[in-house]
C-alpha positions in Angstrom: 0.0 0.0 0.0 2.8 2.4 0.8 4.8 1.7 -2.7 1.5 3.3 -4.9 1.7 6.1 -2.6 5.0 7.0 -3.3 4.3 6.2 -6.9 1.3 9.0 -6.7 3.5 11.6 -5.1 6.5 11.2 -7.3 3.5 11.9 -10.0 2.2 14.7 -8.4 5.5 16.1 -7.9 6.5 15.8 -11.7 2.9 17.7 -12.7 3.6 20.4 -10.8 7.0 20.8 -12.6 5.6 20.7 -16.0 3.1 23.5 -14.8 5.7 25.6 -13.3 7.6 25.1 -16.6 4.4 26.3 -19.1 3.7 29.0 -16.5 7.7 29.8 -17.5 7.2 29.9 -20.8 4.0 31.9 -20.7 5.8 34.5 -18.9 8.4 34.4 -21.4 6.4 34.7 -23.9 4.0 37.1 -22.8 5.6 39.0 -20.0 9.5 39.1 -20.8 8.8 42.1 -23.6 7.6 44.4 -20.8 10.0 42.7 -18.3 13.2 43.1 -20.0 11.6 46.9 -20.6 11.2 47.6 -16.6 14.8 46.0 -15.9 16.0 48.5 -19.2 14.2 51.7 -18.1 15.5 51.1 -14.4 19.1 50.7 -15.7 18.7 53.3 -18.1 20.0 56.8 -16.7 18.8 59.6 -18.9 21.1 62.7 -19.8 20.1 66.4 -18.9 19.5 66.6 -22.6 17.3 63.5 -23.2 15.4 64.2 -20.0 14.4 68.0 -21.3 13.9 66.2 -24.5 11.2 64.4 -22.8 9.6 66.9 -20.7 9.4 69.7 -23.6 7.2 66.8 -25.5 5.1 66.3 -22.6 5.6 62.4 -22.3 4.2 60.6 -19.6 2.8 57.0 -19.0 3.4 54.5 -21.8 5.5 57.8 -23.5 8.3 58.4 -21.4 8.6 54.7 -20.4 9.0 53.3 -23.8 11.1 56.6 -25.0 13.7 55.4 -22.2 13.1 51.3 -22.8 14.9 52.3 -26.2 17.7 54.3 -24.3 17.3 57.2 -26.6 20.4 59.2 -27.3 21.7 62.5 -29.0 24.2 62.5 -31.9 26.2 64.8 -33.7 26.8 64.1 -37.4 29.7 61.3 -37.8 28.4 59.1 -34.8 24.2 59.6 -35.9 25.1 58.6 -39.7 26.9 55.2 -38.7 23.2 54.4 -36.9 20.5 56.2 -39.1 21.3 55.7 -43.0 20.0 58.2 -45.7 17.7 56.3 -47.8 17.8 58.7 -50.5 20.1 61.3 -51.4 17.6 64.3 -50.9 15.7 63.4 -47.7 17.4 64.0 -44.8 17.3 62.2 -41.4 16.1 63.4 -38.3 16.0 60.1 -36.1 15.5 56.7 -36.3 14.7 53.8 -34.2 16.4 50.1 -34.9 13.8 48.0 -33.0 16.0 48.5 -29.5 17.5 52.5 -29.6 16.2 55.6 -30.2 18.7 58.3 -32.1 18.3 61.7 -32.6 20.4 63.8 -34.4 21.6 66.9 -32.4 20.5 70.4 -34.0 21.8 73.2 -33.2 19.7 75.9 -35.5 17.9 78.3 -33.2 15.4 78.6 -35.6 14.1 75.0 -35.4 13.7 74.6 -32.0 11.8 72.0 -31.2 12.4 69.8 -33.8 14.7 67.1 -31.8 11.4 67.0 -29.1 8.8 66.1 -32.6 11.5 63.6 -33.5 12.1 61.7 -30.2 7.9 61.7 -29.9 8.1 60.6 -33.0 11.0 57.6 -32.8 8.8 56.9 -29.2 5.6 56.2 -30.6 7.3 53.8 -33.8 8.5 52.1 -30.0 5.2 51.8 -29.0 3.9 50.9 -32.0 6.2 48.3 -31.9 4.3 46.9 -28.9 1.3 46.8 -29.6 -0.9 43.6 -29.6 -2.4 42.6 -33.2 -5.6 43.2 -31.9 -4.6 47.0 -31.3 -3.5 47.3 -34.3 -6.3 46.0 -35.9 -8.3 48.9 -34.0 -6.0 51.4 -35.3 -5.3 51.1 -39.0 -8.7 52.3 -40.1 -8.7 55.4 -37.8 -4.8 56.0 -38.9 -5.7 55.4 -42.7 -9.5 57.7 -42.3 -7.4 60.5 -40.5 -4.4 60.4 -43.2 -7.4 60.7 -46.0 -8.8 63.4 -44.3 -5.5 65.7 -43.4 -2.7 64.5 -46.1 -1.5 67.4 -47.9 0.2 66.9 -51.1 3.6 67.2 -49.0 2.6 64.6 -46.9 1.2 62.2 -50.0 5.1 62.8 -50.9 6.4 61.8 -47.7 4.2 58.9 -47.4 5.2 57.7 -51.1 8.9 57.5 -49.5 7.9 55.6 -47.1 6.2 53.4 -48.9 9.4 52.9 -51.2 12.1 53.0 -48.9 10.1 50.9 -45.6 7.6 48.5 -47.4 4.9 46.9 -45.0 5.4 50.4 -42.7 2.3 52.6 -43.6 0.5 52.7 -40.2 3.9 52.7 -38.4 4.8 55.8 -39.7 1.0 57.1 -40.2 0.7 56.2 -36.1 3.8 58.8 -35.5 3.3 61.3 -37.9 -0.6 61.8 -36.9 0.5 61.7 -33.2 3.2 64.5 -33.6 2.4 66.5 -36.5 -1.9 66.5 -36.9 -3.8 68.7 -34.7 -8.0 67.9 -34.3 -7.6 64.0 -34.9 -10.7 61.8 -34.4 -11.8 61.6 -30.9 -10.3 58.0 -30.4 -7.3 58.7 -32.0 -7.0 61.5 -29.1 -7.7 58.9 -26.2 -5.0 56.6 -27.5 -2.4 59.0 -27.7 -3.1 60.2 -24.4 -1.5 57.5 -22.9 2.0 59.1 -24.3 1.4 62.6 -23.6 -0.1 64.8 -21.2 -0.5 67.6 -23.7 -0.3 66.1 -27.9 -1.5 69.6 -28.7 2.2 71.4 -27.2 3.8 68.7 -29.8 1.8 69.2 -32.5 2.7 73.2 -31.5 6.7 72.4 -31.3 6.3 70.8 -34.7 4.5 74.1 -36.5 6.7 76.3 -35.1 9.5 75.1 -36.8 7.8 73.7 -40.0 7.0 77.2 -40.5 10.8 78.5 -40.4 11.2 76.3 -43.6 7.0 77.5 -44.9 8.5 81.1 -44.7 11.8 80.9 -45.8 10.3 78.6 -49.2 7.3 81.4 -49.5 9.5 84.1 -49.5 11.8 83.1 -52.1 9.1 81.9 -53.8 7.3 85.5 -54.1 10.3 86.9 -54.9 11.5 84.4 -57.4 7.9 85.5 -58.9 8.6 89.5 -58.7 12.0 88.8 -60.3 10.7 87.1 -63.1 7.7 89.6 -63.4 10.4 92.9 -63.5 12.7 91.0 -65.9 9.9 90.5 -68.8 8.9 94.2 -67.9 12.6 95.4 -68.6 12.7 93.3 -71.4 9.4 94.2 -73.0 10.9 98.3 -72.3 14.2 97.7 -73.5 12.9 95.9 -76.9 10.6 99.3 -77.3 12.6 101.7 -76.3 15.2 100.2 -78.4 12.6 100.0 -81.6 11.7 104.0 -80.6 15.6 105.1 -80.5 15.9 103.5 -84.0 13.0 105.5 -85.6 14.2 108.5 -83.8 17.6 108.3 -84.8 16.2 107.8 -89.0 13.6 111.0 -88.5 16.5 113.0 -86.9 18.7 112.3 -89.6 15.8 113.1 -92.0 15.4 116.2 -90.6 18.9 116.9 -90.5 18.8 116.3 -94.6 16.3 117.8 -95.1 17.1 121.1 -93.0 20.5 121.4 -95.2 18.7 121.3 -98.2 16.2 123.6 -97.6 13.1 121.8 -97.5 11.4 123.9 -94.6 10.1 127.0 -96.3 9.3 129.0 -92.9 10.8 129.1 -89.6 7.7 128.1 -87.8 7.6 124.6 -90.0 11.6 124.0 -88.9 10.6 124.2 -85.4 8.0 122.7 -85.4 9.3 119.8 -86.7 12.3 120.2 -84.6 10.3 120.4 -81.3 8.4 117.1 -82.4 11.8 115.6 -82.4 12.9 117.2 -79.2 9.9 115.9 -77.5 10.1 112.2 -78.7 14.1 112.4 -77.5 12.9 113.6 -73.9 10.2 110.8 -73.8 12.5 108.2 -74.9 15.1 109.7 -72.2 12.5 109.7 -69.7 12.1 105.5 -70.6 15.6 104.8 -70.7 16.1 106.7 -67.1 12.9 104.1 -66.2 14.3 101.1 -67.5 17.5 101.8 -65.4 15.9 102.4 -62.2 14.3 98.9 -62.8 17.3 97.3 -63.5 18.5 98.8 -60.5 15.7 97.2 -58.4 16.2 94.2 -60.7 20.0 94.1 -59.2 18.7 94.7 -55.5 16.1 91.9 -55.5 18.4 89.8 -57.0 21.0 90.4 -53.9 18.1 89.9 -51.5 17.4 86.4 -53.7 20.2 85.3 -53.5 20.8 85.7 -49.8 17.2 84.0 -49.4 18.5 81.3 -51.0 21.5 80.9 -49.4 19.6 81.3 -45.6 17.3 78.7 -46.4 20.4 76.5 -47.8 21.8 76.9 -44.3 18.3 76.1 -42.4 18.2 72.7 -45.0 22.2 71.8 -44.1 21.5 72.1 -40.3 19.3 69.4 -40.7 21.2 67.4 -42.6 23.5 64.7 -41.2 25.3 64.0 -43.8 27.1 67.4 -43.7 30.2 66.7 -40.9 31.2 69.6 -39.2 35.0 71.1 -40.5 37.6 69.3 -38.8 39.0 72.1 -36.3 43.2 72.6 -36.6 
């Protein structure tokens, strides 16, 4: 009677094991992710810089916890571009996230502050993203894909056709940070989701129009007076051909009236000056052009100086967002 007993406990003993081991492997499955996130966030010790970076986007919850799971840091030029590769030769790179670390290249431009905050919100959410369940997903593709049909712009159709090229299978990644940073009144459960990574999406959104519009002005501006340029130069043109066509006939009626005067054609005094003052008065006129047509090339001149400097101020603002240009080696 005693051996079966045994036997039984032995057997109970090795059930329990096998339990113990599935409930292992459940956790592992299931649990490790957002374990090996706790023990990475409580190793993890932000910089002065990264923590700002953080509060000036206003993460909190699910935000600043997964922004410092992927140990975000801040690069300058040589040490960013060995991490986040250029895709394409004209689209520069802001950040970018390899499925474990978060890198955000350092700018320095006054004029775009805020744009390394709307690029670590961004990088955090593609985090996030990263962690959701398929069923959450599931939930947000058609709310992403209604709120991009509502909102894209044609610069944004633009941006999302890179995407598509360069990160295949990507689309609601990148809709799910781009509408969370950059898209102000979003549908009403897109707002609750997002609220679990910011206190305040609408200071984002703010950071990232701020800036946007230092590249909005600078392209409008040299866009209007690309347009004034091009508008004066036809003008001078158009005045130049005439006055040039006016000279001409001038110059033959002059030398008419020169011929003519020698060989005695006028009969009275009064029909030599009269003629004379008709020619004196089509000489002022065309004086009176030409003194025109130089003041416009004069303006012509200045806007062209004040294009040019356009130009090269918002061919600065592009280079201090781009990476690929490494600072001068100092002596």
């Amino acid at each position: 009677m005693k051996k079966p007993q045994k036997r039984n406990q032995i057997g109970a003993i090795g059930n329990i094991s096998v339990l113990i081991a599935l409930v292992l492997v459940l956790i592992g499955i299931f649990l490790w992710p957002r374990l090996e996130d706790h023990i990475t966030v409580m190793r993890y010790e932000p910089t002065p810089e990264i923590a700002a970076i953080a509060d000036r986007a206003t993460m909190v919850g699910d935000g600043r916890f997964y922004f410092y799971a992927s140990q975000p840091v801040l690069e300058g030029t040589q040490i960013f571009n060995s991490y986040c590769n250029r895709r394409e030769e004209k689209s520069a790179i802001l950040g970018c996230y390899d499925g474990k670390t978060i890198y955000i290249f350092d700018v320095t431009e006054e004029r775009l502050s805020g744009i390394e905050e709307v690029t670590a919100a961004h990088e955090m959410l593609h985090a996030a993203y990263d962690r959701l369940s398929k069923e959450r997903i599931s939930y947000l593709e058609p709310l992403l894909q209604a709120e991009y049909d509502k909102q894209a712009s044609d610069e944004l159709k633009e941006r999302m056709a890179y995407y598509d090229r360069t990160e295949p299978g990507q689309h609601f990644n990148e809709l799910h940070s781009i509408i969370g940073t950059e898209m102000a009144n979003i549908s009403p459960e897109l707002e609750t989701h997002y609220r679990k990574y910011f206190s305040d999406r609408a200071a984002v959104v703010g950071l990232h129009a701020s800036y946007s519009s230092a590249f909005q002005e600078s392209a409008r501006k040299i866009e209007q007076l690309a347009t004034e340029l091009n508008d004066l130069a036809e003008s001078i043109n158009r005045s130049t051909e005439e006055y040039n066509q006016r000279s001409a006939a001038l110059n033959a009626d002059i030398q008419t009236f020169n011929q003519r005067a020698e060989s005695g054609f006028y009969r009275t005094q009064a029909a030599f000056d009269a003629e004379r003052a008709q020619l004196v008065n089509r000489s002022e006129q065309l004086n009176a052009e030409r003194q025109q047509i130089e003041y416009n090339l004069a303006a012509y001149e200045g806007k062209l100086q004040e294009y040019k400097a356009l130009t090269s101020e918002a061919e600065d603002l592009q280079n201090s967002i781009d990476s690929s240009l490494a600072p001068a080696p100092a002596i």
